[in-house]
C-alpha positions in Angstrom: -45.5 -39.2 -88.8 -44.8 -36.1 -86.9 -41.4 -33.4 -87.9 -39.3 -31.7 -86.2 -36.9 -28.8 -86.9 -34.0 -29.0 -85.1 -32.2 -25.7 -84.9 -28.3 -25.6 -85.9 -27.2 -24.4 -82.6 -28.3 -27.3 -81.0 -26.4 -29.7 -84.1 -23.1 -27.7 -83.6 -22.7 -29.2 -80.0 -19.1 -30.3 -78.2 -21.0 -33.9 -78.0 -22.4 -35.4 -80.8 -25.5 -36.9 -79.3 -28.9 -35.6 -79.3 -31.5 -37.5 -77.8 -35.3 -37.3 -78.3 -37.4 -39.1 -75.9 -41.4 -38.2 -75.1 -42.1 -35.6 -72.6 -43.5 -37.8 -70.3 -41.0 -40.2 -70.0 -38.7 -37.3 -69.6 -40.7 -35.9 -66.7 -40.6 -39.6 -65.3 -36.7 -39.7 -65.2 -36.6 -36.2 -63.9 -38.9 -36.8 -60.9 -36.4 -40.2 -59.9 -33.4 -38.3 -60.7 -31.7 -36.7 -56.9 -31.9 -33.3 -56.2 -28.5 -31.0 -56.5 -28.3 -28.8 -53.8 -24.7 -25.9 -53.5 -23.5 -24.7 -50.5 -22.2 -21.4 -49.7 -20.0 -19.6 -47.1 -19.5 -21.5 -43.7 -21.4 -24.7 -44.5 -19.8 -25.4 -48.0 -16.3 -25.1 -45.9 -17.3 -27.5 -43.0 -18.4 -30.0 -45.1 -14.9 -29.7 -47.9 -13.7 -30.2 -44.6 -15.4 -33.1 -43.7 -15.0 -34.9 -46.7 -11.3 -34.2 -46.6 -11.0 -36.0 -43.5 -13.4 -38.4 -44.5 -10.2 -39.3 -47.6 -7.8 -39.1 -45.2 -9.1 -41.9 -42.9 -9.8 -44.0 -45.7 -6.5 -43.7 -47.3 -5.0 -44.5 -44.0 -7.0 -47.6 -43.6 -8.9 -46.5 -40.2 -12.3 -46.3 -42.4 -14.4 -49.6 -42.2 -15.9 -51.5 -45.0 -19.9 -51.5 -44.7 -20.2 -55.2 -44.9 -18.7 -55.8 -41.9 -20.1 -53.1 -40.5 -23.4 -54.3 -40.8 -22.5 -58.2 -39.6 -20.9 -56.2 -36.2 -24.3 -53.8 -35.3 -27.1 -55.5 -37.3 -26.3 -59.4 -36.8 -29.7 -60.3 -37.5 -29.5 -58.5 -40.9 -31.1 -61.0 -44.1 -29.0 -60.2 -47.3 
C-alpha cells in the first residue's frame, strides 16, 4: 500500500472534496477535455456582441430550433 502526505493547505479548501485519481487517467480526461481560449481587445467585443444578439433573437422567438432545422436542409438525415 502506497502513503501520501497531503499538505494542510490543500485540506483547508472552500470545497470539501479532494480527489485522487492515477496520473494517467488524469492525463486521459485532460487530453478529451476542450480547450479554453480568452479574447482580448476588438475580437472579445465583436463576439459579446454577437452573442448579445444571438439572446436577443432567441428571446424574441426569431431563432429556430435545430431539429427542424435539420428536417428543412438535410431531409435525408437518419436519426
Amino acid at each position: 500500500m502506497n502513503t501520501i502526505t497531503v499538505p494542510k493547505n490543500l485540506i483547508k479548501t472552500k470545497s470539501d472534496d479532494l480527489i485522487v485519481i492515477p496520473r494517467k487517467e488524469y492525463e486521459s480526461m485532460k487530453a478529451q477535455m476542450l480547450p479554453a481560449y480568452f479574447l482580448k481587445g476588438v475580437k472579445a467585443k465583436k463576439l459579446d456582441k454577437r452573442v448579445e444578439e444571438a439572446l436577443r433573437d432567441h428571446k424574441q422567438g426569431k431563432t429556430e430550433k435545430l431539429e427542424s432545422f435539420l428536417k428543412k436542409e438535410y431531409p435525408n438525415l437518419h436519426k
